[in-house]
C-alpha positions, 0 to 999 in steps of 0.5 A, spaced: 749 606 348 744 609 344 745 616 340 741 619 336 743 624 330 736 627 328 732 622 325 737 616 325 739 612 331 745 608 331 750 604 336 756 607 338 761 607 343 765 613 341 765 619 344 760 624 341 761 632 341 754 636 342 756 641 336 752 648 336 750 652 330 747 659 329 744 659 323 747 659 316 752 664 312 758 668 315 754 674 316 748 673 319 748 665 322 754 659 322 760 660 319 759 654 314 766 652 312 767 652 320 762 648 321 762 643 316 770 642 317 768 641 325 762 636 323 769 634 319 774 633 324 770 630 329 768 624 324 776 623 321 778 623 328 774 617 330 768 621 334 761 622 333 757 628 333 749 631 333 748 638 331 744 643 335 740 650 334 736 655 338 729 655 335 728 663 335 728 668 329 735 671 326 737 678 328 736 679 321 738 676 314 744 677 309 744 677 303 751 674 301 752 676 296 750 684 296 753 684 304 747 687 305 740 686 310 734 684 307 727 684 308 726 677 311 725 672 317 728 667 317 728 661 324 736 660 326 733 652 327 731 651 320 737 655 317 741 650 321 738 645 318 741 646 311 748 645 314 746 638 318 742 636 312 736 635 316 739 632 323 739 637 327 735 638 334 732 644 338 737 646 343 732 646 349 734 638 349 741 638 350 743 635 356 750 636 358 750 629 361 749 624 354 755 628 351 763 628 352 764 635 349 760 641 346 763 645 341 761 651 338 763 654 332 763 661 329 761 667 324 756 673 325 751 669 328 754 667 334 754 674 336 748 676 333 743 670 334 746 666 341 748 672 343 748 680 343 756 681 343 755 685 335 751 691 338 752 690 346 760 688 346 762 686 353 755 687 356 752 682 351 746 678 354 746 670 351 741 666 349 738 662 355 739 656 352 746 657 350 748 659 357 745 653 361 748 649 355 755 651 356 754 651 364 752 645 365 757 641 360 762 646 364 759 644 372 760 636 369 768 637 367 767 636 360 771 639 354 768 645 350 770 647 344 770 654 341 772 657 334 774 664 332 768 669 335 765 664 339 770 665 345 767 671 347 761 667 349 764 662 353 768 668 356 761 671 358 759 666 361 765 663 365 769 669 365 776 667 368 778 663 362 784 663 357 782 663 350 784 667 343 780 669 338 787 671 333 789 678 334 783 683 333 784 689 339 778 690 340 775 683 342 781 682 346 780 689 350 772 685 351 774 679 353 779 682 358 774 686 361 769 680 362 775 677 366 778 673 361 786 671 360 787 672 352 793 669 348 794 670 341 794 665 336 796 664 329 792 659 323 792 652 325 794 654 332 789 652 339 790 654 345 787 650 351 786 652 358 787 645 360 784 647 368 778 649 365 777 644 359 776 650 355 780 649 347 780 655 342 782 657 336 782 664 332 780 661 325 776 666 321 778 672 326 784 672 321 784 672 314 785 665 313 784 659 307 779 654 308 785 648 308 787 653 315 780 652 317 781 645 317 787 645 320 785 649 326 778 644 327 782 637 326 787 641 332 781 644 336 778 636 335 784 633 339 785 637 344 778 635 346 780 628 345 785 628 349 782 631 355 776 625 355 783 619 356 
């Protein structure tokens, strides 16, 4: 079977997880340890992964530094594409049908660039691409996964689900209101709503060390793995 990671192509029959970027830095797009430590735990555990992103503008640009926005443009795709180094696709072309699993991982730019939860809470409206991309991977019964914020946009769009995002009350009161079920959760640990296929973990919704960011994708990775047997 042909898989294709950006520019390379290769043979394989591993299992191969979509995973979905919001751009590049905690404030403003993916969380970047999130999201390497996931590319990460696919690879380690015997996986393959290609990487996606919305073509669209960002919200707005952090500087990282400072916390502070400034007066510039940027296009979530490419900044994505620091992370994946240039292997990376537009979302409009996944299909839910080539993959085994999509996963999503965290930072502000899933809430300001996938979605609008950062400024709408529970009213939030998703991104076309990102919406049509869970539910389609959901209606073929394959696992997704979703660290530290980016439960609320499976929520959003699946509604009776089980997730935990840590232990922040006020994403938990969202989620509940969306229909969700929430479970608190502490570093490391995944919970799995194994009906629905759907594995989550707080991450960096809690104050956290990169080597329990890690631990908490390797988990994420897993169950994910378990649900393909």
């Amino acid at each position: 079977m042909f898989k294709f990671v950006g520019k390379y192509e290769f043979m394989t029959n591993k299992p191969v997880f979509a995973v979905v970027l919001s751009g590049c830095g905690v404030y403003d797009g993916a969380e970047i340890h999130e999201a390497t430590l996931t590319l990460y735990a696919i690879k380690k555990l015997g996986a393959e992964f290609e990487i996606f992103a919305p073509d669209i503008e960002m919200h707005h640009t952090i500087n990282h530094l400072t916390g502070k926005p400034v007066k510039e443009k940027r296009n979530v795709l490419t900044e994505s594409a620091r992370i994946a180094r240039g292997a990376i696709k537009p979302l409009t072309e996944y299909k839910a049908s080539k993959y085994n699993g999509l996963i999503f991982p965290g930072g502000f730019g899933v809430a300001k660039n996938l979605c609008t939860f950062a400024f709408d809470g529970p009213d939030c409206k998703v991104l076309p691409e990102v919406e049509k991309a869970i539910k389609e991977t959901a209606k073929l019964g394959k696992p997704i996964g979703a660290l530290c914020i980016s439960p609320v946009l499976i929520v959003r769009i699946l509604n009776n689900i089980t997730v935990t995002i840590g232990n922040d009350k006020g994403t938990i009161n969202a989620i509940e209101s969306l229909g969700g079920k929430h479970i608190l959760a502490e570093h490391g640990e995944v919970v799995v709503d194994p009906v629905n296929k759907i594995v989550t973990s707080p991450c960096y919704m809690l104050t956290a060390t990169i080597d329990q960011i890690g631990d908490s994708a390797i988990n994420v990775v897993k169950e994910m793995l378990k649900m393909l047997i």
